[in-house]
N, CA, C and O atoms as a Maestro MAE file, in Angstrom:
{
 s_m_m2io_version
 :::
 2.0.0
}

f_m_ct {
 s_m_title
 :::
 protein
 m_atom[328] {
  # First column is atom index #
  i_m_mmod_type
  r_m_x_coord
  r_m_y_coord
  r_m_z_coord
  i_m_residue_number
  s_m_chain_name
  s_m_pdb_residue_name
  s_m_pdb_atom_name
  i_m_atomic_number
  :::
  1 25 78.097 108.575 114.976 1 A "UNK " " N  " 7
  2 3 79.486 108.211 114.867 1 A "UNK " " CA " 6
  3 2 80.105 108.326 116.255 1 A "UNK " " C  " 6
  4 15 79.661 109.228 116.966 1 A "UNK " " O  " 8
  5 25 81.070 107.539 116.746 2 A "UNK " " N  " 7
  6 3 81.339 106.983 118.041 2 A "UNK " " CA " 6
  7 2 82.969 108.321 117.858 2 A "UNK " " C  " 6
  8 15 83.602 108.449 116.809 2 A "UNK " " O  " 8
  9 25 83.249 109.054 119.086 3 A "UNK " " N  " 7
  10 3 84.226 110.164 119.555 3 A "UNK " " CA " 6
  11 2 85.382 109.436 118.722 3 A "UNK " " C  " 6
  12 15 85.722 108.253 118.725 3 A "UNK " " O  " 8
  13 25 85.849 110.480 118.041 4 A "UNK " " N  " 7
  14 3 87.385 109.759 117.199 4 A "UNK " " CA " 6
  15 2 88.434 109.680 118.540 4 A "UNK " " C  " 6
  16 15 89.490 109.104 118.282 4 A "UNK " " O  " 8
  17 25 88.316 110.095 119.704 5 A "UNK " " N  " 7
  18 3 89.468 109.703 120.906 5 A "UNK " " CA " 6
  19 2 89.360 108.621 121.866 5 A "UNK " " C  " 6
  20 15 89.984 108.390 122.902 5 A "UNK " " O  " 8
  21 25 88.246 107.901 121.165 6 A "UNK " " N  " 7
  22 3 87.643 106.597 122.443 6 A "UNK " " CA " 6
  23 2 88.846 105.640 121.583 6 A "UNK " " C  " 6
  24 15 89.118 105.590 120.383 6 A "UNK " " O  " 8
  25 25 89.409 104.931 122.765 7 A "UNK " " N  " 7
  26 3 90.350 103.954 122.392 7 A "UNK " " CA " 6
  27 2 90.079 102.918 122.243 7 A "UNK " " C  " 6
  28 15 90.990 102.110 122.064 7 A "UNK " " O  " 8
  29 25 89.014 102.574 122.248 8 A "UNK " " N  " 7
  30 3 88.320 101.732 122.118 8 A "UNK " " CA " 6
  31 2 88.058 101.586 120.018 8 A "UNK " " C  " 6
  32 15 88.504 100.724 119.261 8 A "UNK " " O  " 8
  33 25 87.526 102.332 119.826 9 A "UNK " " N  " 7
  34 3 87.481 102.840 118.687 9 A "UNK " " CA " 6
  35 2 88.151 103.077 117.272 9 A "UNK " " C  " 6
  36 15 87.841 103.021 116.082 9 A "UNK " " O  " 8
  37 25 89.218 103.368 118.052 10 A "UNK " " N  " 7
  38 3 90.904 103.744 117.612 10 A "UNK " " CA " 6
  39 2 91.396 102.391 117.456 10 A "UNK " " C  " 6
  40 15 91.895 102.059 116.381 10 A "UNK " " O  " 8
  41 25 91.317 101.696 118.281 11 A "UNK " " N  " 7
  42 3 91.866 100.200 118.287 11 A "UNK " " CA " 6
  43 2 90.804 99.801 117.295 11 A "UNK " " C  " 6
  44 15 90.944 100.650 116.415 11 A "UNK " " O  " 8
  45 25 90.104 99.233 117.030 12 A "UNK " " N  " 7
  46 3 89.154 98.603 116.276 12 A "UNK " " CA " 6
  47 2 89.456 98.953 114.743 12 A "UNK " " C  " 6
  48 15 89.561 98.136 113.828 12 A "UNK " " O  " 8
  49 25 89.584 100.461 114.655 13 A "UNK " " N  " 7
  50 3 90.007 101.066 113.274 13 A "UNK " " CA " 6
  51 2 91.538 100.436 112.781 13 A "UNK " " C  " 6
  52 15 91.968 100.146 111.665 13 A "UNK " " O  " 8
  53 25 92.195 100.364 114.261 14 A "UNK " " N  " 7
  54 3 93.548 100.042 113.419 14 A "UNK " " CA " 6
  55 2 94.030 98.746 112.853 14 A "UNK " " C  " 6
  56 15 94.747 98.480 111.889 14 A "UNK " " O  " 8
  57 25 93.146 97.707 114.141 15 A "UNK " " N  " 7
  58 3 93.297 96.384 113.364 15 A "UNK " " CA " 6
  59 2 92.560 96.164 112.467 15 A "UNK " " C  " 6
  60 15 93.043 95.610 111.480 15 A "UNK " " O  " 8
  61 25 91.727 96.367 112.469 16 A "UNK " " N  " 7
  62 3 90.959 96.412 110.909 16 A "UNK " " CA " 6
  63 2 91.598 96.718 109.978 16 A "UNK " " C  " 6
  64 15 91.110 96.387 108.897 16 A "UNK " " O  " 8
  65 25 92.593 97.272 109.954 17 A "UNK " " N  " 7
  66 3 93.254 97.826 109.112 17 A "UNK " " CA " 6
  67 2 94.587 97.254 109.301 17 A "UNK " " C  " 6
  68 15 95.035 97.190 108.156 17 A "UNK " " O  " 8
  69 25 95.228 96.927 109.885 18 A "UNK " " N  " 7
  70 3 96.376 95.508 109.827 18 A "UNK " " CA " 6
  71 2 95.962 94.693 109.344 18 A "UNK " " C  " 6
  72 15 96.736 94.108 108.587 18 A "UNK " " O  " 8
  73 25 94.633 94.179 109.446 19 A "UNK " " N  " 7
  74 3 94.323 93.021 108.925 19 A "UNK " " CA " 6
  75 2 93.750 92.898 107.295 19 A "UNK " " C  " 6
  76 15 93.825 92.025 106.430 19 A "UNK " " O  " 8
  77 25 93.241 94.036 107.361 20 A "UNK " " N  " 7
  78 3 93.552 93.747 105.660 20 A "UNK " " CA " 6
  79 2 94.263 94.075 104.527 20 A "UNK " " C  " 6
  80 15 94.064 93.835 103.336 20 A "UNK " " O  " 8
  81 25 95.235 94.740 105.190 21 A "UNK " " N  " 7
  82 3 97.024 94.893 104.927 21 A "UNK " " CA " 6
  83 2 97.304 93.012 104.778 21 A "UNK " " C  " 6
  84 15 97.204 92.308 103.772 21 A "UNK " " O  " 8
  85 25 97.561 92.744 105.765 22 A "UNK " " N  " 7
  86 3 97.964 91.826 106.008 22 A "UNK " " CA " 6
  87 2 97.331 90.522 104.954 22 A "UNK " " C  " 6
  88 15 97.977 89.675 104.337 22 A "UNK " " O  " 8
  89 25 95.884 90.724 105.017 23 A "UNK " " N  " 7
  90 3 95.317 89.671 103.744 23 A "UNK " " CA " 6
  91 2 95.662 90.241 102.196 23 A "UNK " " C  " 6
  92 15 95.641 89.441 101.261 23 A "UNK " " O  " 8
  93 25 95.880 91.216 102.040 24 A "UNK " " N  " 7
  94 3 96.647 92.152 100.999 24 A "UNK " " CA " 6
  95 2 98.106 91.631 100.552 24 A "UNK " " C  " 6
  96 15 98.400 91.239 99.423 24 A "UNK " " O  " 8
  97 25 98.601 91.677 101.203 25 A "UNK " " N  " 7
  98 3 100.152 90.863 101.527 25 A "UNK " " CA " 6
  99 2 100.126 89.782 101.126 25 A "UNK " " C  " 6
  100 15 100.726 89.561 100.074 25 A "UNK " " O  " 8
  101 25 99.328 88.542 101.894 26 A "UNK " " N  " 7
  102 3 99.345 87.612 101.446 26 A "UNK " " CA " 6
  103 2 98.651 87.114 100.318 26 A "UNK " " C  " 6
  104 15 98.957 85.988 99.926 26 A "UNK " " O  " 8
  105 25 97.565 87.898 99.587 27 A "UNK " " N  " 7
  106 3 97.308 87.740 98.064 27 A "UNK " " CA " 6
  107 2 98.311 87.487 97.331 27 A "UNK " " C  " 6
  108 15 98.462 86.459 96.670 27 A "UNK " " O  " 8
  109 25 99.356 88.774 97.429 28 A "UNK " " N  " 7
  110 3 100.354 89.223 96.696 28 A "UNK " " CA " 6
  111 2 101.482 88.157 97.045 28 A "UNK " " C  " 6
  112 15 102.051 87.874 95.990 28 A "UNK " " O  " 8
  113 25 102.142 87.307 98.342 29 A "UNK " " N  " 7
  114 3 103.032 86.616 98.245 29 A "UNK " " CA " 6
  115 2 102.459 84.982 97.670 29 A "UNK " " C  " 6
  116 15 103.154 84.011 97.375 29 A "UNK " " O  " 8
  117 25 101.490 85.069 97.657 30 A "UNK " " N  " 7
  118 3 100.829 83.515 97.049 30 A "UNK " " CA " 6
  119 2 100.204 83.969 95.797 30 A "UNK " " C  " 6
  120 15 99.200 83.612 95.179 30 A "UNK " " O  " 8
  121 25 101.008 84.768 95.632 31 A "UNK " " N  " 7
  122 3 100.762 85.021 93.666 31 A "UNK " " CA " 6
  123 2 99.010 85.225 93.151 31 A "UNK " " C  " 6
  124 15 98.596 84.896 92.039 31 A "UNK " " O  " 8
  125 25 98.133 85.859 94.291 32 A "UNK " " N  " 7
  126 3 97.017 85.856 93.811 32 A "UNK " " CA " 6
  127 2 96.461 87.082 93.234 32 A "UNK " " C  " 6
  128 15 95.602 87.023 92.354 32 A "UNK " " O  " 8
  129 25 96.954 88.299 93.732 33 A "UNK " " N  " 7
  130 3 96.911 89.028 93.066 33 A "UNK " " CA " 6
  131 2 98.217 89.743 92.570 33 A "UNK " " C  " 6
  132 15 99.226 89.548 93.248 33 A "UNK " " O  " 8
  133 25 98.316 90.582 91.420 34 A "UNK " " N  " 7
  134 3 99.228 91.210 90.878 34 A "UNK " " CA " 6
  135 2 99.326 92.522 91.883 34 A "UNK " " C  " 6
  136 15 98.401 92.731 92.667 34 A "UNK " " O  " 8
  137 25 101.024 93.817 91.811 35 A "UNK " " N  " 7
  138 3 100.530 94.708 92.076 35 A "UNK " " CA " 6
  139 2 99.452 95.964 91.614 35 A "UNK " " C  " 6
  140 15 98.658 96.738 92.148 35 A "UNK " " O  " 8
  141 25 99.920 95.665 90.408 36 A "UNK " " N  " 7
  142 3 98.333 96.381 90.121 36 A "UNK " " CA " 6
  143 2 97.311 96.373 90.182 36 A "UNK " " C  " 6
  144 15 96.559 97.316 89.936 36 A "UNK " " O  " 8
  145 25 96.937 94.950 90.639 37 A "UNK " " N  " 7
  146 3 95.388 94.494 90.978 37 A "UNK " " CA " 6
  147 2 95.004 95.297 92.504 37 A "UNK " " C  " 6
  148 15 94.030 95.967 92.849 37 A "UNK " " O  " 8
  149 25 96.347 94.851 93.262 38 A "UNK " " N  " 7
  150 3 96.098 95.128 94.628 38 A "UNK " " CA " 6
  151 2 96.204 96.725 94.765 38 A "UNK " " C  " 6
  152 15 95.587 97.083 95.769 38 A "UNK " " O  " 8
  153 25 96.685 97.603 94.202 39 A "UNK " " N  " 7
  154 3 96.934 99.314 94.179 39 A "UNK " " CA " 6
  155 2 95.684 99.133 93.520 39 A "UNK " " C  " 6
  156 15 94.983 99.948 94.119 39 A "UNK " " O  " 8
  157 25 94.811 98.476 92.498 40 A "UNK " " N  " 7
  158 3 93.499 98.987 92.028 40 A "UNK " " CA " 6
  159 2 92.103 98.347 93.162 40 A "UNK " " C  " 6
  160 15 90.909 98.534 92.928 40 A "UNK " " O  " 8
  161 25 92.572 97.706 94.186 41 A "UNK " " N  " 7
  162 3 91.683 97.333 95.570 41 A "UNK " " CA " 6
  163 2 91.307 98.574 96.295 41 A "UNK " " C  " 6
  164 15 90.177 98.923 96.634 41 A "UNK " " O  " 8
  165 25 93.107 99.541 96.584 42 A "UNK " " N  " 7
  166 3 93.193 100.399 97.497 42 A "UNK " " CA " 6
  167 2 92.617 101.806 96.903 42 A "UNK " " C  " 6
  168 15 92.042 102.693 97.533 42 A "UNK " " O  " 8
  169 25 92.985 101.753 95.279 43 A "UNK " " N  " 7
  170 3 92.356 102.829 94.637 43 A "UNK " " CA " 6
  171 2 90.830 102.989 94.540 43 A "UNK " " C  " 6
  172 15 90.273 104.060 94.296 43 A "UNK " " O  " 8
  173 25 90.156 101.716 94.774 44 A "UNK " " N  " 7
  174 3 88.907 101.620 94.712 44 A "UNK " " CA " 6
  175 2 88.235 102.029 96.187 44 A "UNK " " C  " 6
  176 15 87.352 102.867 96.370 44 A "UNK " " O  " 8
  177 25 88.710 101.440 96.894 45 A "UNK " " N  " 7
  178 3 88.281 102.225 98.209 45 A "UNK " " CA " 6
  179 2 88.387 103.664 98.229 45 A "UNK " " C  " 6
  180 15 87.479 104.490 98.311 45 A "UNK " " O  " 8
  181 25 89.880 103.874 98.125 46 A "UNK " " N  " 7
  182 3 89.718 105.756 98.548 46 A "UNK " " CA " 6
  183 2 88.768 106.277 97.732 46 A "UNK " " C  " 6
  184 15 88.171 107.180 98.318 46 A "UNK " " O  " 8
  185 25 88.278 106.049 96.362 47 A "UNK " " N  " 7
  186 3 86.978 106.401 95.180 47 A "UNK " " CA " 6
  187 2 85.962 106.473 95.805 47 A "UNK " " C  " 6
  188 15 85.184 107.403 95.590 47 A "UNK " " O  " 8
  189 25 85.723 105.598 96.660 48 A "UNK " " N  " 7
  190 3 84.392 105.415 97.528 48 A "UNK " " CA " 6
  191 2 84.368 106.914 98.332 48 A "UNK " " C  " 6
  192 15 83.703 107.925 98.105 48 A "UNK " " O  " 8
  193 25 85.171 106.674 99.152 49 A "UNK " " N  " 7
  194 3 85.545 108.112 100.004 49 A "UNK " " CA " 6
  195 2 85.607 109.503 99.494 49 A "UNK " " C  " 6
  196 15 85.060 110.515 99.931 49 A "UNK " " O  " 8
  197 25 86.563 109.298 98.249 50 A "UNK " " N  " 7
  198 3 86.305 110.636 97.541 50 A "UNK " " CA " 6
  199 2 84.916 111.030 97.108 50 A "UNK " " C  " 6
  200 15 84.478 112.178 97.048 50 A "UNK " " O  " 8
  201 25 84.246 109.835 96.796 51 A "UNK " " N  " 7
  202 3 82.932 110.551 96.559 51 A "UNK " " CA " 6
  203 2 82.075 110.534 97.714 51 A "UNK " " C  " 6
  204 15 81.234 109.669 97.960 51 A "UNK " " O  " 8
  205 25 82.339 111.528 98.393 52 A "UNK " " N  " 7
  206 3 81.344 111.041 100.300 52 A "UNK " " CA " 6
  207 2 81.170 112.833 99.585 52 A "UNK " " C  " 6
  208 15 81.987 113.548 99.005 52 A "UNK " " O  " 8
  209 25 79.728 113.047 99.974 53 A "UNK " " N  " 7
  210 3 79.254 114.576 99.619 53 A "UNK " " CA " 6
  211 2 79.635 115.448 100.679 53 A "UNK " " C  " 6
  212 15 79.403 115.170 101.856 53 A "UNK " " O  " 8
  213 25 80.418 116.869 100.182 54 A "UNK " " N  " 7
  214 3 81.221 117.483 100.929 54 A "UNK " " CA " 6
  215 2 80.725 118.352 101.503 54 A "UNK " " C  " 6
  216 15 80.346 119.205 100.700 54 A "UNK " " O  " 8
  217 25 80.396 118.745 103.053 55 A "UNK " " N  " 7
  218 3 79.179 119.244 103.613 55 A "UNK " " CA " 6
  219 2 78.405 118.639 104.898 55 A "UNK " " C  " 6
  220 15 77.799 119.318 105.727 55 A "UNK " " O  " 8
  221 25 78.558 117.061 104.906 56 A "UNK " " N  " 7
  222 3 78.768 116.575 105.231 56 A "UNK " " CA " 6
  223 2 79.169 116.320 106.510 56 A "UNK " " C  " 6
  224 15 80.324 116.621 106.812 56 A "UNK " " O  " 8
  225 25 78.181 115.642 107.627 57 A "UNK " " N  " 7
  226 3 79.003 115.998 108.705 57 A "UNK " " CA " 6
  227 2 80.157 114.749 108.575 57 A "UNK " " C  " 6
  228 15 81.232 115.174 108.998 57 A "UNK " " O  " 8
  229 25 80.234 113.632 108.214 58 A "UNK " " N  " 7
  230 3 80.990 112.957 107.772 58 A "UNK " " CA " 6
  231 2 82.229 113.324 106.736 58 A "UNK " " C  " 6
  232 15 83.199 112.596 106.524 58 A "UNK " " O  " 8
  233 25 82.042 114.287 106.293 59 A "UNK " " N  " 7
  234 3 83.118 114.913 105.063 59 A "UNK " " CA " 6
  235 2 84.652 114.928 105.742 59 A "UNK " " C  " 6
  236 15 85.603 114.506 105.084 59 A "UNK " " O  " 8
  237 25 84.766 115.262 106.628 60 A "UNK " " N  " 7
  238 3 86.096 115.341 107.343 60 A "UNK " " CA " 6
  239 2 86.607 113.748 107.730 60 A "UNK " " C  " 6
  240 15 87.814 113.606 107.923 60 A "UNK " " O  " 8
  241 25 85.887 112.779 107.824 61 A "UNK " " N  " 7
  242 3 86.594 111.486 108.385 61 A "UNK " " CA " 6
  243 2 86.258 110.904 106.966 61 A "UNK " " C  " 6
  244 15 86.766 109.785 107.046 61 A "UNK " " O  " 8
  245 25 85.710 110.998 105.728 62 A "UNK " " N  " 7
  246 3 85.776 110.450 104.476 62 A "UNK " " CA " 6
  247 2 87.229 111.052 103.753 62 A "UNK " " C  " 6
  248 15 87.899 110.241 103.115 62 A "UNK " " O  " 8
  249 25 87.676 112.387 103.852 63 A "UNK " " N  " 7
  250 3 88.646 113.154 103.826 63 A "UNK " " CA " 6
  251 2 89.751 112.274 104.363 63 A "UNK " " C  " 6
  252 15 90.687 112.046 103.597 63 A "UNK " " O  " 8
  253 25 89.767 111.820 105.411 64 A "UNK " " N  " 7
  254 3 90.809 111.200 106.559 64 A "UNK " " CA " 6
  255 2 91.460 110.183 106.133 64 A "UNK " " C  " 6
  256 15 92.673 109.980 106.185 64 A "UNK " " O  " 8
  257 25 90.174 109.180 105.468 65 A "UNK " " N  " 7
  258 3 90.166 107.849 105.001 65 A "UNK " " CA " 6
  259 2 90.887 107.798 103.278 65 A "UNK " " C  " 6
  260 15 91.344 106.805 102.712 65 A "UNK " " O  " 8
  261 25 90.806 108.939 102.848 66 A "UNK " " N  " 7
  262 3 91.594 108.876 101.825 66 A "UNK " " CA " 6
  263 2 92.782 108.908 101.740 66 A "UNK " " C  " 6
  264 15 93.548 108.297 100.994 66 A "UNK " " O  " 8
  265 25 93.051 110.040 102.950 67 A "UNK " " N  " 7
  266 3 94.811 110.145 103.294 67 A "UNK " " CA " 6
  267 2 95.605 108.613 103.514 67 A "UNK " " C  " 6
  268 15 96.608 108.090 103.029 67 A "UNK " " O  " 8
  269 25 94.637 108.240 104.457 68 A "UNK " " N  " 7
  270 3 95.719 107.227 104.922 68 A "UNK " " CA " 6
  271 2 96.085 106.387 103.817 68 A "UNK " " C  " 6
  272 15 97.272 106.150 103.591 68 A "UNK " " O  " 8
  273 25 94.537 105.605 102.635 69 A "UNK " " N  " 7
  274 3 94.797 104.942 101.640 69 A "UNK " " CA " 6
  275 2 95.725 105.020 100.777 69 A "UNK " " C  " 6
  276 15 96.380 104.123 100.247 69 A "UNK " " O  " 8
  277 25 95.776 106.743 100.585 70 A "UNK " " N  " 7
  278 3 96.871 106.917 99.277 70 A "UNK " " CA " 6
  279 2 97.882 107.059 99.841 70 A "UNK " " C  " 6
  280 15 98.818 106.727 99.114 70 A "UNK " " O  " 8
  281 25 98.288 107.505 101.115 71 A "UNK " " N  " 7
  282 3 99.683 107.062 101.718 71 A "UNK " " CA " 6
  283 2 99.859 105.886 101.731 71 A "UNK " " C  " 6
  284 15 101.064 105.704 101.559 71 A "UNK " " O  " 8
  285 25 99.115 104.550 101.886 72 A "UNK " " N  " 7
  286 3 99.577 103.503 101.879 72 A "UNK " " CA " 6
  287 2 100.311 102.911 100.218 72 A "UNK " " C  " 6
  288 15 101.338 102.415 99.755 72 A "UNK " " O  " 8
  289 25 98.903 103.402 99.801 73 A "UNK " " N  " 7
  290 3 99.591 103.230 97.839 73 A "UNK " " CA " 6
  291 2 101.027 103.632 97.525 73 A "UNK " " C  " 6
  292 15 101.817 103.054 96.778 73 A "UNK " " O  " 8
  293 25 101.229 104.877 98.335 74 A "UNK " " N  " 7
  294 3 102.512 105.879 98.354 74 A "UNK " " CA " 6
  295 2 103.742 105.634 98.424 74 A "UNK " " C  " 6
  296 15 104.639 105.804 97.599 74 A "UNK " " O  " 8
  297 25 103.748 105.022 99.960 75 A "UNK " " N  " 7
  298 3 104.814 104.693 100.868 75 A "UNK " " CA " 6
  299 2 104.970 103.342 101.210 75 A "UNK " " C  " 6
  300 15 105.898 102.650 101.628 75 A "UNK " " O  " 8
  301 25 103.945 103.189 100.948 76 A "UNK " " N  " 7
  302 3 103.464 101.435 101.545 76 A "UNK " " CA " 6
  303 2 104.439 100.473 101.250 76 A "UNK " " C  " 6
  304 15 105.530 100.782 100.770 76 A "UNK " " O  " 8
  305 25 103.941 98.749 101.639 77 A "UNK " " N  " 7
  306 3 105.062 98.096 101.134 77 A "UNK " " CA " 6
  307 2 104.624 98.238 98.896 77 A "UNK " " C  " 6
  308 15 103.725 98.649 98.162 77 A "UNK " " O  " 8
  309 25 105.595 97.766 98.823 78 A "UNK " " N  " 7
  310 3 105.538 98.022 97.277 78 A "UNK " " CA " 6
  311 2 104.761 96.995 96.727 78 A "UNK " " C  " 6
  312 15 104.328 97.072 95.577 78 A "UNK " " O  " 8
  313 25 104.536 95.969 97.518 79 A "UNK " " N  " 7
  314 3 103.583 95.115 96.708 79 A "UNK " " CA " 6
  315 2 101.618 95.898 96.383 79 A "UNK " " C  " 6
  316 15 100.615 95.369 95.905 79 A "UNK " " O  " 8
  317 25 101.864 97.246 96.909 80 A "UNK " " N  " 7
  318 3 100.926 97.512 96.534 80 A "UNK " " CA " 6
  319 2 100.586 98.741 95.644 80 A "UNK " " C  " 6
  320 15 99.565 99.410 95.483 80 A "UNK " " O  " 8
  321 25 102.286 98.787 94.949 81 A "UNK " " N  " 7
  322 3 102.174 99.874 93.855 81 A "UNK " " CA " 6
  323 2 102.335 99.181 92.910 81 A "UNK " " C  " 6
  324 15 103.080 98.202 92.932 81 A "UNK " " O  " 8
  325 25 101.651 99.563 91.872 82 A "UNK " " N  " 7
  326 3 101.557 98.938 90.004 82 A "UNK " " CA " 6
  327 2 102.642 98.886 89.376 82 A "UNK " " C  " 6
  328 15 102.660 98.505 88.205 82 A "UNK " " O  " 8
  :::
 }
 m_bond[327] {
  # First column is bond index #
  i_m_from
  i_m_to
  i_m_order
  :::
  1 1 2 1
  2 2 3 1
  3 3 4 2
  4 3 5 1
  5 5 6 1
  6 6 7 1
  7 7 8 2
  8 7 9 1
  9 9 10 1
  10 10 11 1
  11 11 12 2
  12 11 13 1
  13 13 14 1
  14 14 15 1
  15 15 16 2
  16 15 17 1
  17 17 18 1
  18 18 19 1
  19 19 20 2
  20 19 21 1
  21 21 22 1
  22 22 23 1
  23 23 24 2
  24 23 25 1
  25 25 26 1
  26 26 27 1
  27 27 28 2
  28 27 29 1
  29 29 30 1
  30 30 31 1
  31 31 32 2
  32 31 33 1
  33 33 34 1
  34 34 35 1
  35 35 36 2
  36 35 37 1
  37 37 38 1
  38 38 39 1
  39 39 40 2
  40 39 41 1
  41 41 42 1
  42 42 43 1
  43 43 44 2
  44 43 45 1
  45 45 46 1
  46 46 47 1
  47 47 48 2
  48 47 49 1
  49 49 50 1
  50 50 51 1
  51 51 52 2
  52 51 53 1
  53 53 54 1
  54 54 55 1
  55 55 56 2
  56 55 57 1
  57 57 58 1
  58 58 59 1
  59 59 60 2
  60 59 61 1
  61 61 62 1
  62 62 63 1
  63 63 64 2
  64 63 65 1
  65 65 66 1
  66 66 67 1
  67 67 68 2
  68 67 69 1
  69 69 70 1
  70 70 71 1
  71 71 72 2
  72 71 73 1
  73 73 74 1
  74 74 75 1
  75 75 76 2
  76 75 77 1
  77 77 78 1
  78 78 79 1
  79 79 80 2
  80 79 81 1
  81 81 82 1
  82 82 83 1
  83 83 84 2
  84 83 85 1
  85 85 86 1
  86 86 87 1
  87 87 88 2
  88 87 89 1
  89 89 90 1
  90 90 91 1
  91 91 92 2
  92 91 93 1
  93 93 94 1
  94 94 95 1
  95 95 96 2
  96 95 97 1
  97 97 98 1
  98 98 99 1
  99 99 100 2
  100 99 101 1
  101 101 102 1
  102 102 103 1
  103 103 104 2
  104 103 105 1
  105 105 106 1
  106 106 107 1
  107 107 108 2
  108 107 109 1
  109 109 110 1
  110 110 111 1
  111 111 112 2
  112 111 113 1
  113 113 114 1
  114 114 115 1
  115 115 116 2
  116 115 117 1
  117 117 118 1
  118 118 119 1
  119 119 120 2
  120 119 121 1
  121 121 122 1
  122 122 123 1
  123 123 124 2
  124 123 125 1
  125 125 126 1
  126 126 127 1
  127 127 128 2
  128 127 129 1
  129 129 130 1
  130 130 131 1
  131 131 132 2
  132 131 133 1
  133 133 134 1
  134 134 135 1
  135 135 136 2
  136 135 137 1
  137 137 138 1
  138 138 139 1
  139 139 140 2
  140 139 141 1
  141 141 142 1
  142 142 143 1
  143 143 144 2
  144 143 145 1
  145 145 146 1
  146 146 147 1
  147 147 148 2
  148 147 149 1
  149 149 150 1
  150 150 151 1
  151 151 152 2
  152 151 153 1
  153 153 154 1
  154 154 155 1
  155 155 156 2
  156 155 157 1
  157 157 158 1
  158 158 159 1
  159 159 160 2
  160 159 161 1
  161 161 162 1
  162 162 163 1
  163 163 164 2
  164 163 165 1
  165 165 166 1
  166 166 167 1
  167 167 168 2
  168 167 169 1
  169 169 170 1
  170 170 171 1
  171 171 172 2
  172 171 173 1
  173 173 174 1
  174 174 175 1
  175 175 176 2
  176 175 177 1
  177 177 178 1
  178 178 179 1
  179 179 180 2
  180 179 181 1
  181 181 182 1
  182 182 183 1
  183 183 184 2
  184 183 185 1
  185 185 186 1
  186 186 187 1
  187 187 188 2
  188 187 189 1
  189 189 190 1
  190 190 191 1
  191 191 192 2
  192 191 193 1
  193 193 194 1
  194 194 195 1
  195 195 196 2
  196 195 197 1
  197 197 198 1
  198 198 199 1
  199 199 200 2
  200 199 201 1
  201 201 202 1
  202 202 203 1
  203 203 204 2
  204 203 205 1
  205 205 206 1
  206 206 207 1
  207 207 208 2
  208 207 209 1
  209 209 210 1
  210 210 211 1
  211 211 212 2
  212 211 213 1
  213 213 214 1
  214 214 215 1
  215 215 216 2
  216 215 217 1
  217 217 218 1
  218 218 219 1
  219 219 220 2
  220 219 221 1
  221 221 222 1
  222 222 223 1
  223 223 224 2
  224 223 225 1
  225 225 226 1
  226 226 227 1
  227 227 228 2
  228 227 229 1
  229 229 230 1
  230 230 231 1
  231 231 232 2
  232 231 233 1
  233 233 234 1
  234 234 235 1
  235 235 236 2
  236 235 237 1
  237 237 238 1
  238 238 239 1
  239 239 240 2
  240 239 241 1
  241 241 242 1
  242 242 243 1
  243 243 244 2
  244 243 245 1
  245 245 246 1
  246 246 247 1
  247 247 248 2
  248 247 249 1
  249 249 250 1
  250 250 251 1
  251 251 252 2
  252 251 253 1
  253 253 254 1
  254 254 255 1
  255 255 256 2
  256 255 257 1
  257 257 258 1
  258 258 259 1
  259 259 260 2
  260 259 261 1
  261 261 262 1
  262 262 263 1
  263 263 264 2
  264 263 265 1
  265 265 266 1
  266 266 267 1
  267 267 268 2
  268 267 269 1
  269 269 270 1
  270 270 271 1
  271 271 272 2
  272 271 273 1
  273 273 274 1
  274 274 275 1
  275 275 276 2
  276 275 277 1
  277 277 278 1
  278 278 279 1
  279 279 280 2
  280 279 281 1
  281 281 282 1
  282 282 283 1
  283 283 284 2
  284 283 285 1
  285 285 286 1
  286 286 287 1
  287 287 288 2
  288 287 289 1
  289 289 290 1
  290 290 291 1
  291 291 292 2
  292 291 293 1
  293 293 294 1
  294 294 295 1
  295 295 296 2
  296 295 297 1
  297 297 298 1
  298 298 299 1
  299 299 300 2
  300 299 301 1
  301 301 302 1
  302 302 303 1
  303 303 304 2
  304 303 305 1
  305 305 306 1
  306 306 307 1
  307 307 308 2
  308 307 309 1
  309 309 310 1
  310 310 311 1
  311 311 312 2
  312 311 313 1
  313 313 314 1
  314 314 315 1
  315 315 316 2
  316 315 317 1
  317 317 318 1
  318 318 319 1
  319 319 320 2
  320 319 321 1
  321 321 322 1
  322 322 323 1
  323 323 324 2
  324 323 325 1
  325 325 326 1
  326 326 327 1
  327 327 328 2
  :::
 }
}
């Protein structure tokens, strides 16, 4: 796993992650998915993560990856709460 402070890295994680916000979004404004479909996309990912075995030298950035998801479900725009 590549230093969580290389900016290099950091950048890569984040657009990756604008961008499928962003294809998320536009499901939802071209009526393709519902919000509940799309909160059951984001719920399905963090599931993945929650189940990462704890011990793990990975356990702490599977941990990480959940936060941000369910903050997005949380706080997010609302097209992605049910």
């Amino acid at each position: 796993m590549s230093d969580p402070t290389d900016i290099k890295s950091v950048a890569a994680g984040v657009a990756a992650l604008s961008i499928c916000e962003s294809l998320l979004l536009a499901l939802s404004d071209l009526k393709i998915m519902k919000a509940k479909e799309l909160a059951g996309v984001l719920e399905d990912a963090a599931a993945v993560h929650r189940g990462a075995e704890s011990g793990t030298a990975s356990a702490a950035l599977h941990n990480e990856v959940v936060v941000v998801i369910d903050r997005i479900i949380a706080a997010g725009n609302s097209s992605f709460r049910p």
